[in-house]
C-alpha atoms as an extended CHARMM CRD file, in Angstrom:
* protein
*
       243  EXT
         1         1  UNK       CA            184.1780000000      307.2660000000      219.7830000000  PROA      1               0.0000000000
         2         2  UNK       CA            181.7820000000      307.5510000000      223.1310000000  PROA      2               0.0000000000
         3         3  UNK       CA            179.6030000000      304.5930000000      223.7130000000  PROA      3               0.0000000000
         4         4  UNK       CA            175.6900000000      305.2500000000      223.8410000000  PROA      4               0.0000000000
         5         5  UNK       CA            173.4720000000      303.5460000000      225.7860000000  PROA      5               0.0000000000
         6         6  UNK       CA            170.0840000000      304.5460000000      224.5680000000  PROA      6               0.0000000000
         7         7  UNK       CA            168.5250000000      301.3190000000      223.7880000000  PROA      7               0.0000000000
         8         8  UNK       CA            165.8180000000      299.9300000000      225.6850000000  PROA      8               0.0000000000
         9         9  UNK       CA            166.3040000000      297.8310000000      229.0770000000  PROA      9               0.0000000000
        10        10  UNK       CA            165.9470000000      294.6680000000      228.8130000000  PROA      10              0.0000000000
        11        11  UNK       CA            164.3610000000      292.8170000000      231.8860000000  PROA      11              0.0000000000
        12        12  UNK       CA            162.6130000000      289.6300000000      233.3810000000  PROA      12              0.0000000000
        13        13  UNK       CA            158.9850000000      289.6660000000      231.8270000000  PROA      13              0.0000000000
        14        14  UNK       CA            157.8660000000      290.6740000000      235.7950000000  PROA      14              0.0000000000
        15        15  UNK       CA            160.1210000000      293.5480000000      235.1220000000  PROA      15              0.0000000000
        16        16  UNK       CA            162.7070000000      292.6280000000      237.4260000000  PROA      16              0.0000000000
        17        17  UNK       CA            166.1710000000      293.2400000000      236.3140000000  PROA      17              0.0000000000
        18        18  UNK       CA            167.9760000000      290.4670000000      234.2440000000  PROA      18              0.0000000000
        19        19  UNK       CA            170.6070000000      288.0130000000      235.9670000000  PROA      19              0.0000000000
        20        20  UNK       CA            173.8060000000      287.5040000000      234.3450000000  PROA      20              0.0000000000
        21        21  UNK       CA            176.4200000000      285.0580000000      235.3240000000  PROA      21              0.0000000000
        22        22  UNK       CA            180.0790000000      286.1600000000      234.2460000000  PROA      22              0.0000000000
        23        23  UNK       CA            182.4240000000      283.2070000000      234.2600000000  PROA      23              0.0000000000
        24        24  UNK       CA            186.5500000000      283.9800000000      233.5670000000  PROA      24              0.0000000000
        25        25  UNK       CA            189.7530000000      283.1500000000      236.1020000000  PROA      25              0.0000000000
        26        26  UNK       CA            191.0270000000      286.3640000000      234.3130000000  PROA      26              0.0000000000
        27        27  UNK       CA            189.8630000000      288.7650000000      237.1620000000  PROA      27              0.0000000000
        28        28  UNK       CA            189.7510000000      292.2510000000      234.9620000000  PROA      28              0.0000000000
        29        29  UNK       CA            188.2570000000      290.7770000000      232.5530000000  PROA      29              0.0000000000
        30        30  UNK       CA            185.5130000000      289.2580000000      234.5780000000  PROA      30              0.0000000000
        31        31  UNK       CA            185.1080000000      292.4750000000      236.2980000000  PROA      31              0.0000000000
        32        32  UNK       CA            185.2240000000      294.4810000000      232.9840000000  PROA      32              0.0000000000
        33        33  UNK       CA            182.0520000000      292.5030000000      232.1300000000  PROA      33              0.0000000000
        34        34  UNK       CA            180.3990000000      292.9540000000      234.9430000000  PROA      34              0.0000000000
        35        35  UNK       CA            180.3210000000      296.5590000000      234.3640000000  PROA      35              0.0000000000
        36        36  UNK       CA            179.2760000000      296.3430000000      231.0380000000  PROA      36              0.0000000000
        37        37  UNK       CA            176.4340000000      294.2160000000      231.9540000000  PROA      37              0.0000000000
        38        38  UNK       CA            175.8100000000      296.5720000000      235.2960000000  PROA      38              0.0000000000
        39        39  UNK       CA            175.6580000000      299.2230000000      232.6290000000  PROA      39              0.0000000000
        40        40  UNK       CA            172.8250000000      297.4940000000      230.5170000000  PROA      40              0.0000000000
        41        41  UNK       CA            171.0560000000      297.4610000000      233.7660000000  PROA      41              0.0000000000
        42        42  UNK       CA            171.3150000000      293.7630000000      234.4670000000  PROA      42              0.0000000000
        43        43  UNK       CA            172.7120000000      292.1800000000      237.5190000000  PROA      43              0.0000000000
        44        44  UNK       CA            176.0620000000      290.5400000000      237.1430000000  PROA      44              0.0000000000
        45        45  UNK       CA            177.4400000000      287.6670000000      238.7860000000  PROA      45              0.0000000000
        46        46  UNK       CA            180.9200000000      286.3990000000      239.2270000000  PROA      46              0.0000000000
        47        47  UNK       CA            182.7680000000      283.2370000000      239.1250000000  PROA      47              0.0000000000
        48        48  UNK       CA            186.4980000000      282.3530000000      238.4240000000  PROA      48              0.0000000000
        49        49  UNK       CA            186.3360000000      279.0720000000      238.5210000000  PROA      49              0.0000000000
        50        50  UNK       CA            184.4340000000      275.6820000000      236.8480000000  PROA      50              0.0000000000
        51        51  UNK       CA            183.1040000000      274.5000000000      239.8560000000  PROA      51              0.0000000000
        52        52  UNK       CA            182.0370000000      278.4140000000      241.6460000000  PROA      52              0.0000000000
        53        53  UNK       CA            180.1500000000      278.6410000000      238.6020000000  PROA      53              0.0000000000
        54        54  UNK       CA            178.0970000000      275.1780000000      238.6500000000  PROA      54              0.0000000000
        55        55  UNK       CA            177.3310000000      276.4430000000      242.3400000000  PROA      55              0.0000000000
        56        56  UNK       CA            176.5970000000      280.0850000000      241.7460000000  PROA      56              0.0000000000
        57        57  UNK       CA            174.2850000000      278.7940000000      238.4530000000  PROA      57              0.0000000000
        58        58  UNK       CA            172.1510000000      276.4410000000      240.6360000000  PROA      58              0.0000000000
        59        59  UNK       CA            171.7460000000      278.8150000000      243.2740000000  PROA      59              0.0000000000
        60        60  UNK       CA            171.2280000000      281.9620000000      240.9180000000  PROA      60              0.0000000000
        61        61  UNK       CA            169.3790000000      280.6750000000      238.4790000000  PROA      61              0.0000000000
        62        62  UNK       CA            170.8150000000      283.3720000000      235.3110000000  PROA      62              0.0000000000
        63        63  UNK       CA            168.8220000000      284.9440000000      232.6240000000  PROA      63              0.0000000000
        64        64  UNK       CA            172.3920000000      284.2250000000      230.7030000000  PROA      64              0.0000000000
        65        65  UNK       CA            176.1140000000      283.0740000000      231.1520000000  PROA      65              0.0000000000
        66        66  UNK       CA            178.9320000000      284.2000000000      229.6570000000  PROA      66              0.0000000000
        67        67  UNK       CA            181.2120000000      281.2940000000      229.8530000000  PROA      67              0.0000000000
        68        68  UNK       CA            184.9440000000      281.5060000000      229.3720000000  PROA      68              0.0000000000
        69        69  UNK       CA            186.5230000000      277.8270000000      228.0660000000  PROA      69              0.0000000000
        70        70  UNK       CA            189.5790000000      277.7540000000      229.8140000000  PROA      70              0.0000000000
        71        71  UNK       CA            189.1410000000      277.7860000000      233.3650000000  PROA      71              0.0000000000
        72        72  UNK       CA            191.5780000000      276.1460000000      236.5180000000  PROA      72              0.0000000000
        73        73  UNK       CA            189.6710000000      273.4720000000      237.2730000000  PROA      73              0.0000000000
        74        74  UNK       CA            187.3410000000      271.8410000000      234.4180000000  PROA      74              0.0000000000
        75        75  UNK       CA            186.9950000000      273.3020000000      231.3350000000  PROA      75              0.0000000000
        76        76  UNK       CA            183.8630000000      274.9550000000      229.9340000000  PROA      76              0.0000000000
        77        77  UNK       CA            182.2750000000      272.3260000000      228.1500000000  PROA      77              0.0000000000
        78        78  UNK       CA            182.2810000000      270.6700000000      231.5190000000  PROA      78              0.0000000000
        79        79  UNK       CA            180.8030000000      273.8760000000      233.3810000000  PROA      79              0.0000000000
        80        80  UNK       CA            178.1430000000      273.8690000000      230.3550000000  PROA      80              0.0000000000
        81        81  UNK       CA            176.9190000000      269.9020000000      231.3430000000  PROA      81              0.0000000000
        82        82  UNK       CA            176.2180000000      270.6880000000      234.4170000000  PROA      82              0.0000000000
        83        83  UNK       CA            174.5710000000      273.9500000000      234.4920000000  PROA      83              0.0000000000
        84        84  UNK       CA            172.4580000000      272.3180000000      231.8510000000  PROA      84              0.0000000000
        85        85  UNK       CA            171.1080000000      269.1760000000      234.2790000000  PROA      85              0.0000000000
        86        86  UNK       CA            169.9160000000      271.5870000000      236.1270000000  PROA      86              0.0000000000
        87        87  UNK       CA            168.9170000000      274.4960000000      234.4410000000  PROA      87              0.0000000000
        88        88  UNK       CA            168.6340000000      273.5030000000      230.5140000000  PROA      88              0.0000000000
        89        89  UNK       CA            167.8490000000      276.5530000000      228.6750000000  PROA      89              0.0000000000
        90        90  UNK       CA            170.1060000000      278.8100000000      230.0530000000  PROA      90              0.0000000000
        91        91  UNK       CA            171.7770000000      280.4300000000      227.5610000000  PROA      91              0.0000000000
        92        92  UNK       CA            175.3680000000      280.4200000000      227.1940000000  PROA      92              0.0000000000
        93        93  UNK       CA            177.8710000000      283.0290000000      225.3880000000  PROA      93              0.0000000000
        94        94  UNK       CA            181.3860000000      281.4110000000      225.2100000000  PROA      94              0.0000000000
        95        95  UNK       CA            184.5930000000      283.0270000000      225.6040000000  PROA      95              0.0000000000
        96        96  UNK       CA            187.0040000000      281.6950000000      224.2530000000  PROA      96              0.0000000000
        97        97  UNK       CA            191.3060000000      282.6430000000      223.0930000000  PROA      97              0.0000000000
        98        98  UNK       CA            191.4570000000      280.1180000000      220.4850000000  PROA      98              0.0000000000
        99        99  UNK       CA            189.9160000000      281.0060000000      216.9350000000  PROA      99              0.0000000000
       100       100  UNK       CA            190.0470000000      277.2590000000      215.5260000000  PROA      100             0.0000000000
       101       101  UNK       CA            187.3200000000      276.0130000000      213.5220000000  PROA      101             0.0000000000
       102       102  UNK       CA            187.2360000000      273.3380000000      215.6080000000  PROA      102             0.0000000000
       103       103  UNK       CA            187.2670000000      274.7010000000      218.6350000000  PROA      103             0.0000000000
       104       104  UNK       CA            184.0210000000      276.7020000000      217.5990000000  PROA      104             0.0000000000
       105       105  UNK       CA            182.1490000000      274.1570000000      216.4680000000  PROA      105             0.0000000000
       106       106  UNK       CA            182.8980000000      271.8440000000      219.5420000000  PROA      106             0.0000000000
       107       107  UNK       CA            181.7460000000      274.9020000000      221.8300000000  PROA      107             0.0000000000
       108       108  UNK       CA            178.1050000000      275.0820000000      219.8350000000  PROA      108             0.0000000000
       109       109  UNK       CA            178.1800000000      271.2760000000      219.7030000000  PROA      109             0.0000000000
       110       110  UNK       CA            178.5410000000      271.1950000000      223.3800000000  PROA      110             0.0000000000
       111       111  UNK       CA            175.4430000000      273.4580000000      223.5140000000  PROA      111             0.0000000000
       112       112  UNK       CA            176.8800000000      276.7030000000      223.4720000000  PROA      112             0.0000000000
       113       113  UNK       CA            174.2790000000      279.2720000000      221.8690000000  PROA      113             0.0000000000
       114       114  UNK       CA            177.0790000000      281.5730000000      220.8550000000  PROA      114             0.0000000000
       115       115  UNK       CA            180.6340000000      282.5240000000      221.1880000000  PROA      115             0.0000000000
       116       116  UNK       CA            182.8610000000      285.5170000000      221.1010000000  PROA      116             0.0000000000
       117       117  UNK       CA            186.5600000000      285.0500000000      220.6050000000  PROA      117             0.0000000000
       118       118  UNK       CA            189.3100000000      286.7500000000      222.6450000000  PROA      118             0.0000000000
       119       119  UNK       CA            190.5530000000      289.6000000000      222.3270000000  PROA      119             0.0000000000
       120       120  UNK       CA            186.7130000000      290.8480000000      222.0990000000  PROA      120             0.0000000000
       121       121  UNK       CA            184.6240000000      294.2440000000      222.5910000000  PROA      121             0.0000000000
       122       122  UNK       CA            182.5760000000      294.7620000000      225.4950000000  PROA      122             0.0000000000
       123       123  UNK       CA            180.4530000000      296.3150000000      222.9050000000  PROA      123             0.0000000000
       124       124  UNK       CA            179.9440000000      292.4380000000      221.0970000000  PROA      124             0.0000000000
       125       125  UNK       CA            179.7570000000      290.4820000000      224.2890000000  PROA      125             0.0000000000
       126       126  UNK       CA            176.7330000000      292.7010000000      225.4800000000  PROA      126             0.0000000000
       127       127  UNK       CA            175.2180000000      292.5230000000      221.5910000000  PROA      127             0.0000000000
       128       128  UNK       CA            175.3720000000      288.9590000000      221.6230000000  PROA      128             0.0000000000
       129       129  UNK       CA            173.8110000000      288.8290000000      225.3740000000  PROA      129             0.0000000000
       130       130  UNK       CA            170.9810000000      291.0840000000      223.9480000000  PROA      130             0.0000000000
       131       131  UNK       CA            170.3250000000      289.0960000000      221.1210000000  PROA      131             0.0000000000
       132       132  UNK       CA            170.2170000000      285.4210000000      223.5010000000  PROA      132             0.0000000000
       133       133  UNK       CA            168.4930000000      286.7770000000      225.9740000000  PROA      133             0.0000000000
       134       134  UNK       CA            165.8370000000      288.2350000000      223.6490000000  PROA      134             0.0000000000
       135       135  UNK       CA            165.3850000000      284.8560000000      222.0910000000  PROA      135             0.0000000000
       136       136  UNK       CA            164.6570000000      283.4540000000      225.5570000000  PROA      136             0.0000000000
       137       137  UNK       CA            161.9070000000      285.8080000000      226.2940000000  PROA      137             0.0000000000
       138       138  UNK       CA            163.5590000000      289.1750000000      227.8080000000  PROA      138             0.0000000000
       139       139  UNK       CA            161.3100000000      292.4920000000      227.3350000000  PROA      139             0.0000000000
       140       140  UNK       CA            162.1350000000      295.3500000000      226.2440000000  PROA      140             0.0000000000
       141       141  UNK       CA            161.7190000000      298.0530000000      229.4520000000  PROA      141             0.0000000000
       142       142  UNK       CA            162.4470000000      301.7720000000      228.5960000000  PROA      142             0.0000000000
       143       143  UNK       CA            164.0040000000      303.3410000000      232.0210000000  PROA      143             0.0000000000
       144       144  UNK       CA            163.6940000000      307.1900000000      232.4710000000  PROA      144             0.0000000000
       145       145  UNK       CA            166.1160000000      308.8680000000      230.8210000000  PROA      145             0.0000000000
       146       146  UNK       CA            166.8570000000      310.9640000000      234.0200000000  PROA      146             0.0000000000
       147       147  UNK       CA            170.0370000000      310.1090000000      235.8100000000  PROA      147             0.0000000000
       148       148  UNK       CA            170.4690000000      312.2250000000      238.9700000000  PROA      148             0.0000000000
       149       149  UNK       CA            173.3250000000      312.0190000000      241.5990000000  PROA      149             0.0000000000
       150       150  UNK       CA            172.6250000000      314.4310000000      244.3250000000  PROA      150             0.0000000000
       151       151  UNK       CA            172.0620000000      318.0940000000      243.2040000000  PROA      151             0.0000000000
       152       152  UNK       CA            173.7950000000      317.0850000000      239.8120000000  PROA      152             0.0000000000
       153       153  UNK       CA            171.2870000000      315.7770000000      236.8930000000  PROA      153             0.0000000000
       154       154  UNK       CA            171.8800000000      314.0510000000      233.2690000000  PROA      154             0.0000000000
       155       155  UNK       CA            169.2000000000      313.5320000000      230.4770000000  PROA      155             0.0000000000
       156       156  UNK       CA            170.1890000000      311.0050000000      228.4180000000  PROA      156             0.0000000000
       157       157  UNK       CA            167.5970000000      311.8700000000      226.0160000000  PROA      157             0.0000000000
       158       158  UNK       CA            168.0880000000      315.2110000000      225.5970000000  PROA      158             0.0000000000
       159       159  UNK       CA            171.6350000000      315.7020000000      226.8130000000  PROA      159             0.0000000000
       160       160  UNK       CA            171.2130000000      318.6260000000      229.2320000000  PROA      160             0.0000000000
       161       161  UNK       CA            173.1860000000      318.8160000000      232.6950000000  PROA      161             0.0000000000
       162       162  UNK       CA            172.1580000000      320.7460000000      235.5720000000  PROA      162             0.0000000000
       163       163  UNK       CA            173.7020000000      320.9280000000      238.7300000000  PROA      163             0.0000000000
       164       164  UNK       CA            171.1670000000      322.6100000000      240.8740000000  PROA      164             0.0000000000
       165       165  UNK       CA            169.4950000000      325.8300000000      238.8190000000  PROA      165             0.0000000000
       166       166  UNK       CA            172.5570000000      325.4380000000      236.7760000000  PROA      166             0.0000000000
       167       167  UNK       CA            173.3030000000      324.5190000000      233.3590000000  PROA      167             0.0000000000
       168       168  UNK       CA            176.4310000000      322.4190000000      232.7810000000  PROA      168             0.0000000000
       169       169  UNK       CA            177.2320000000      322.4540000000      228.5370000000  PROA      169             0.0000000000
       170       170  UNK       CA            179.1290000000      319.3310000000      228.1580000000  PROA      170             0.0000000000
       171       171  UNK       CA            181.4620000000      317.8810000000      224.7190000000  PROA      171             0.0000000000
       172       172  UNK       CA            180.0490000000      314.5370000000      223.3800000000  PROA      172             0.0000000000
       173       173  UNK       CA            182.9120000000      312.7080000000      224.9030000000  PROA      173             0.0000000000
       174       174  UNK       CA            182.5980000000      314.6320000000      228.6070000000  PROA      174             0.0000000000
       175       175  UNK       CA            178.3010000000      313.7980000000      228.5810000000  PROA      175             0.0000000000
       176       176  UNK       CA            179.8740000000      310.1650000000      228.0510000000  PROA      176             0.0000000000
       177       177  UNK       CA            182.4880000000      309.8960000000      231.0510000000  PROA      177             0.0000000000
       178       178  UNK       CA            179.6270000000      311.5570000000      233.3580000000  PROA      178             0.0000000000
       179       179  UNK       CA            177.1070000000      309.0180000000      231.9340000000  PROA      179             0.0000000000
       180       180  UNK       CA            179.3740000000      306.4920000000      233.1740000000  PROA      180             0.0000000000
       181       181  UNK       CA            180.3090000000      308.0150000000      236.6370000000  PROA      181             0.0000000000
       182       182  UNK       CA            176.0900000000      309.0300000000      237.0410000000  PROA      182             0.0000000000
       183       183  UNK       CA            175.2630000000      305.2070000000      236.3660000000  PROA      183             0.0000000000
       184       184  UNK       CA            177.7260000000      303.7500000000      238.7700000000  PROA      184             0.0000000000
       185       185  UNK       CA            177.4110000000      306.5150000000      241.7790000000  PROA      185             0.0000000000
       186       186  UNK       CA            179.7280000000      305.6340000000      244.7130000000  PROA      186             0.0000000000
       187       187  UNK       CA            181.3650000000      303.0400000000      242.8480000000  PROA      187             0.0000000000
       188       188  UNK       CA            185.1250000000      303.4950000000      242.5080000000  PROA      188             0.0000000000
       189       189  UNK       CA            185.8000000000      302.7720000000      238.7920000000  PROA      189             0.0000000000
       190       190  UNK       CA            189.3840000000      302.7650000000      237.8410000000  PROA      190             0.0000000000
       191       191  UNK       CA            191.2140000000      303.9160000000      234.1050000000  PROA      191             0.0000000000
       192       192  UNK       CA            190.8940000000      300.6740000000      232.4700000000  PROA      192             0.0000000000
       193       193  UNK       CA            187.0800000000      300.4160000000      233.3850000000  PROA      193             0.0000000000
       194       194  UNK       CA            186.2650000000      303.7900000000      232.1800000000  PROA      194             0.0000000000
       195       195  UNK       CA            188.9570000000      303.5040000000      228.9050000000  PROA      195             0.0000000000
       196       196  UNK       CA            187.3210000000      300.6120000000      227.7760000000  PROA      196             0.0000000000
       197       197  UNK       CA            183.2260000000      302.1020000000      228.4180000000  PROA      197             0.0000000000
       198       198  UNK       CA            183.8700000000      305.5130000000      227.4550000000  PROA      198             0.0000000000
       199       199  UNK       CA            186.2050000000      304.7900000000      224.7620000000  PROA      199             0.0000000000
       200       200  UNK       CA            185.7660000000      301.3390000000      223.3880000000  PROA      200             0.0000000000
       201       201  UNK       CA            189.7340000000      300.5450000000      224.3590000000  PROA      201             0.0000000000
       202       202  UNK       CA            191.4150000000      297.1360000000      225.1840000000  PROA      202             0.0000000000
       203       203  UNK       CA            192.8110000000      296.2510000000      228.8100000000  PROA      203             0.0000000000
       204       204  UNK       CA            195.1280000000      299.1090000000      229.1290000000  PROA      204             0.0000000000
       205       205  UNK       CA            195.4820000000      302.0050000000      226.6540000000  PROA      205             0.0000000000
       206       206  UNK       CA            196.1950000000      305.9340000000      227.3420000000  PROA      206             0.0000000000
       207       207  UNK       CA            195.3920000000      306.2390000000      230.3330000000  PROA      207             0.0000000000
       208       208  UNK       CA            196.2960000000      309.7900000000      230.6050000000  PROA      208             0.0000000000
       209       209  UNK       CA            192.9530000000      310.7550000000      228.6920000000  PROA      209             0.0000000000
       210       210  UNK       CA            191.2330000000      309.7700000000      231.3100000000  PROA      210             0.0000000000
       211       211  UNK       CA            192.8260000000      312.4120000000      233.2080000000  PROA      211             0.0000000000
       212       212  UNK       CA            192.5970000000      314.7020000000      231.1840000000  PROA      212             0.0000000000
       213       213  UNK       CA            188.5020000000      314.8480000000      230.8360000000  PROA      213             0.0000000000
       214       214  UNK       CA            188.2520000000      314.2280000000      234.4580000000  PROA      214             0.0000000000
       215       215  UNK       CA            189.9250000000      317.6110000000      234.6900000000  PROA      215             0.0000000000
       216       216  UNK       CA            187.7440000000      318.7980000000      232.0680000000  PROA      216             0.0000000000
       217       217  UNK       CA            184.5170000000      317.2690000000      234.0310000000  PROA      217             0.0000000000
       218       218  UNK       CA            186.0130000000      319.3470000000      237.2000000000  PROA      218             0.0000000000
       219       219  UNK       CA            186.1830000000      322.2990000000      235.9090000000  PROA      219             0.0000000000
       220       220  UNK       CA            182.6520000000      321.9550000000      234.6660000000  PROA      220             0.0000000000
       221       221  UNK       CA            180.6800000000      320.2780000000      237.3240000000  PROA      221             0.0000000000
       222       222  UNK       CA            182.5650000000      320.9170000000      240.3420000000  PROA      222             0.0000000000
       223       223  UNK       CA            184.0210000000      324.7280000000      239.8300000000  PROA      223             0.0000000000
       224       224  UNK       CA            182.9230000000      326.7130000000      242.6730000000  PROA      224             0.0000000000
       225       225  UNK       CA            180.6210000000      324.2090000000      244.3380000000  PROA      225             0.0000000000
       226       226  UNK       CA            181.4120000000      321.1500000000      246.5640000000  PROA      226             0.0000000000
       227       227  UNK       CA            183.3020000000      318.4930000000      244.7640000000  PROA      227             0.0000000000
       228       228  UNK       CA            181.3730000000      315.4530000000      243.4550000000  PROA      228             0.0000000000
       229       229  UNK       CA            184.3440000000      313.8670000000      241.3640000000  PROA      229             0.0000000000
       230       230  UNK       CA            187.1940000000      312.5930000000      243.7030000000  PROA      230             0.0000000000
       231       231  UNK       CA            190.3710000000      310.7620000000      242.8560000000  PROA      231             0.0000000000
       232       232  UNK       CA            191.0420000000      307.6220000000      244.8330000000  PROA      232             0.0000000000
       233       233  UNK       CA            194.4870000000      307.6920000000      244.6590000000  PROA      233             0.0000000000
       234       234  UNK       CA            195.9380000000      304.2260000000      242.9730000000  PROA      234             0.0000000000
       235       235  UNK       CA            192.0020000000      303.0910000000      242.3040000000  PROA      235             0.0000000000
       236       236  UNK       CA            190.3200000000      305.4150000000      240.1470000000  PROA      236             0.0000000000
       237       237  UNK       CA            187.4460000000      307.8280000000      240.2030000000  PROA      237             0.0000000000
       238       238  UNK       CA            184.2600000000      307.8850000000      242.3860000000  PROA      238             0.0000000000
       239       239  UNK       CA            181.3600000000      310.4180000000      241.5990000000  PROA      239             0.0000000000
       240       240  UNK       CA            179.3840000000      311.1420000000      245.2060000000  PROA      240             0.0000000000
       241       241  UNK       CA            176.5720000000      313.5840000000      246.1800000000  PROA      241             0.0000000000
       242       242  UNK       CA            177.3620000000      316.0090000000      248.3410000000  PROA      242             0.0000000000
       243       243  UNK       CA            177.6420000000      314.9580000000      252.0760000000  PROA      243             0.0000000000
């Protein structure tokens, strides 16, 4: 099932856009958050280690952190000290692979505000986000519902595509993929990425379906008109305006 975004933004109470801090070692993973939380319209931050993090924290001073427990150098608990000397009501949403009682408890005892375990949703992880960051004094901020790359426009509210005096009539499922493609323009996203926003998949999955509503997106958006959807051949997909 497609993934809507319709909920309200949630920002900084000046407006400004919310700071997230993603700490994993697991590189697609970190970077698979990332894009869910550029998605939300925050602004994500990434570590892969205990001691980046601590760093990056200070420095950055996050609305949130998701905090994986296992990392190369110090654990999590550790990471969670001393971002908390410094910055004490951060809060913290910790990954974690182990689904032990114990390990849960020790995580919130720590001073952990949450926790998802692996394998998780992008879907939860940005739910739980919402929900901290709310606590902490986020606002809700309701964008424009007008996404528009270059000649080619998306209302979000209404679901109609143009691109130029044109109307583009769209499945549910091919609105969702160019969503996705409108919100991250110039931005090479590759299968996994767009299996697991468009489609709610794990790492992996078919990623011939992705290829298969790309075509379909083609044959819609760019038939007869400069191409906006290219292929970056072992990377992914990239939607760009027209040079």
């Amino acid at each position: 099932m497609p993934l809507a975004n319709s909920a309200p933004t949630l920002t900084r109470p000046d407006g400004s856009p919310l700071r997230v801090l993603v700490v994993d070692d697991e590189v697609n993973i970190a970077e698979l958050i990332s894009m869910a939380v550029r998605y939300e319209g925050w602004e994500p931050s990434v570590a892969h280690t205990g001691s980046k993090a601590v760093i990056t924290a200070k420095d950055l001073r996050p609305d949130a952190v998701v905090l994986d427990v296992m990392l190369p150098d110090f654990d999590g608990m550790e990471v969670l000290r001393r971002m908390r000397s410094q910055h004490p009501d951060v809060p913290v949403l910790f990954l974690t692979a182990r689904d032990s009682v114990e390990d849960r408890v020790s995580g919130l005892t720590a001073g952990g505000d949450d926790y998802v375990t692996k394998p998780f949703s992008l879907e939860e992880v940005i739910a739980r986000l919402r929900a901290l960051m709310r606590r902490s004094g986020a606002t809700d901020r309701r964008e424009s519902s007008l996404l528009t790359v270059g000649d080619l426009r998306l209302d979000e509210d209404s679901h109609e595509v143009f691109r130029g005096d044109d109307e583009i009539h769209l499945t549910a499922t091919e609105f969702e993929l160019l969503r996705f493609l409108m919100r991250n323009p110039r931005r090479v996203l590759s299968k996994p990425q767009i299996l697991d926003r468009v489609w709610n998949y794990d790492f992996g999955g078919q990623a011939n379906v992705v290829e298969l509503y790309i075509s379909y997106l083609r044959k819609k958006v760019d038939a007869g008109r400069p191409a906006m959807i290219h292929t970056m051949r072992g990377a992914g997909y990239v939607l760009k305006p027209v040079e």
